[in-house]
C-alpha positions in Angstrom: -27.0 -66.5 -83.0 -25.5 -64.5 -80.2 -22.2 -62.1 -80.3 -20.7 -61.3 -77.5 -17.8 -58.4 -76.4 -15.9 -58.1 -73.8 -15.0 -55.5 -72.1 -13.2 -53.6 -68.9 -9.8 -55.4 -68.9 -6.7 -53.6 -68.2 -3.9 -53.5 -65.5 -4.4 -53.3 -62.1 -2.4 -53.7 -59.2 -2.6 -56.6 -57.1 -5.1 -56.7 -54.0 -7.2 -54.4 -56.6 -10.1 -54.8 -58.4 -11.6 -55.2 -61.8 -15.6 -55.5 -63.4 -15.8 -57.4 -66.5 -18.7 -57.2 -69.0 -19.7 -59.7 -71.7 -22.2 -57.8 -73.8 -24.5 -59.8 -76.0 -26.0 -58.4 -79.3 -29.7 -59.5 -80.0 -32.5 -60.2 -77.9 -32.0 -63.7 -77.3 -29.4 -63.2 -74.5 -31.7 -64.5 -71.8 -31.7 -68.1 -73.6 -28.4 -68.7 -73.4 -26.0 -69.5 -69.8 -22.7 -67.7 -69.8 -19.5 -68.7 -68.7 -16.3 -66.8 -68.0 -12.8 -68.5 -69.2 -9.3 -67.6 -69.0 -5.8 -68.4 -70.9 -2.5 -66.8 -69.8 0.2 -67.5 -72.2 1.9 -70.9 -71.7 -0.7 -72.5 -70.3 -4.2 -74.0 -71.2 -7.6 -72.5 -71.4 -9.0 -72.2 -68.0 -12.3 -72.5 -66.5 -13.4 -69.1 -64.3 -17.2 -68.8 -63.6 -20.6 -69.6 -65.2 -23.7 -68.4 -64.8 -27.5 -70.0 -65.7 -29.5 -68.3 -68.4 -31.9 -67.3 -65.2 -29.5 -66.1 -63.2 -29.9 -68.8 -60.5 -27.3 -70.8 -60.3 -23.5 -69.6 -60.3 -20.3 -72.0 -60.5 -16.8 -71.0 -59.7 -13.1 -72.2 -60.0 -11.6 -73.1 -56.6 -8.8 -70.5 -57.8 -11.3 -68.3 -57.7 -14.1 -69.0 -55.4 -14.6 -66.0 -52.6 -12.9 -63.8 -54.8 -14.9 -63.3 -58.3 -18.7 -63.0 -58.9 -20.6 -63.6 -61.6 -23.5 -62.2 -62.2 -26.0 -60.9 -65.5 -28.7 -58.3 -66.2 -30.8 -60.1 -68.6 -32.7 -56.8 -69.5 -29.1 -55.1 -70.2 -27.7 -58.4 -71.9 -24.7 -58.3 -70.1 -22.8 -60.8 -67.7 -20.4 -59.0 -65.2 -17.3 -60.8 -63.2 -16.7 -59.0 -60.5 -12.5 -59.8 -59.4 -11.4 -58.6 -56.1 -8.9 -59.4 -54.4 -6.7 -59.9 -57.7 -3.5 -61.9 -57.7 -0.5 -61.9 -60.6 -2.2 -65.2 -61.0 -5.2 -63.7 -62.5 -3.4 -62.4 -65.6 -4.8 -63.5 -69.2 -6.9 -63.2 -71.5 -10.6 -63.3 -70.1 -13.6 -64.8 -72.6 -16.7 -65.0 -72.3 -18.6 -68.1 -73.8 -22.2 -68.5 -74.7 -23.9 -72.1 -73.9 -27.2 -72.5 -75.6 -30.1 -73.8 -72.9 -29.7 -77.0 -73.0 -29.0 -80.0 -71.1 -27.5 -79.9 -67.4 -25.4 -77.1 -67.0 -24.3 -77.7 -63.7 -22.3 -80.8 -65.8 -21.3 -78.6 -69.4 -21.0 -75.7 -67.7 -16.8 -76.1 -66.7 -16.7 -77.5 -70.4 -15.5 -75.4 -73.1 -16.6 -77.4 -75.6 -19.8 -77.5 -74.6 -20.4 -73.3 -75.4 -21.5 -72.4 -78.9 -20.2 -68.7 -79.1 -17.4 -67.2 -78.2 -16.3 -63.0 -77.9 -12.7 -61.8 -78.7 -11.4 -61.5 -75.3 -10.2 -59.0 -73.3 -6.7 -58.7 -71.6 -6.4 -58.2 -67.3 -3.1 -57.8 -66.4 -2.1 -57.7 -62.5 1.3 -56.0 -61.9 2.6 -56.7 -58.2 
């Protein structure tokens, strides 16, 4: 198993910007692909950015496309969203999500169901 933490949420000002990290214990981090989800209260859990286990591919939200980057350090076993440009939109709770390496993730990897472990969260917060 993998457990991941996120980190480096907090309130910012809008136009501002904001690095995530999704720390994995273990050393199996490299075997999984990780995506990035969202929920802001009201409304339904939201898919942000995912990431292969290689690194090689990357998939984004149109909300979010141009704006956020995904990216991971394998040898760090971390996953970073970089958010620039941030918007009041872009408030909730951010998760990251841990998809074991299998099947074709450029299908499962918007699906939420489709990730096997899950961190705590961590709350962003854009103030206009």
């Amino acid at each position: 198993q993998v457990q991941l933490v996120e980190s480096g949420g907090g309130l910012v000002q809008a136009g501002g910007s904001l690095r995530l990290s999704c720390s994995a214990s273990g050393r199996t981090f490299s075997s999984y692909n990780i995506g990035w989800f969202r929920q802001a209260p009201g409304k339904e859990r939201e898919f942000v950015a995912a990431i292969s286990w290689s690194g090689g591919s990357t998939y984004y939200a149109d909300s979010v496309k141009g704006r956020f980057t995904i990216s991971r350090d394998n040898a760090k076993n971390t996953v970073y969203l970089q958010k620039n440009s941030l918007k009041p939109e872009d408030t909730a709770v951010y998760y990251c999500a841990a998809d074991k390496k299998e099947g074709d993730y450029s299908v499962t990897a918007y699906m939420y169901w489709e990730y096997d472990y899950w961190g705590q969260g961590t709350q962003v917060t854009v103030s206009s």
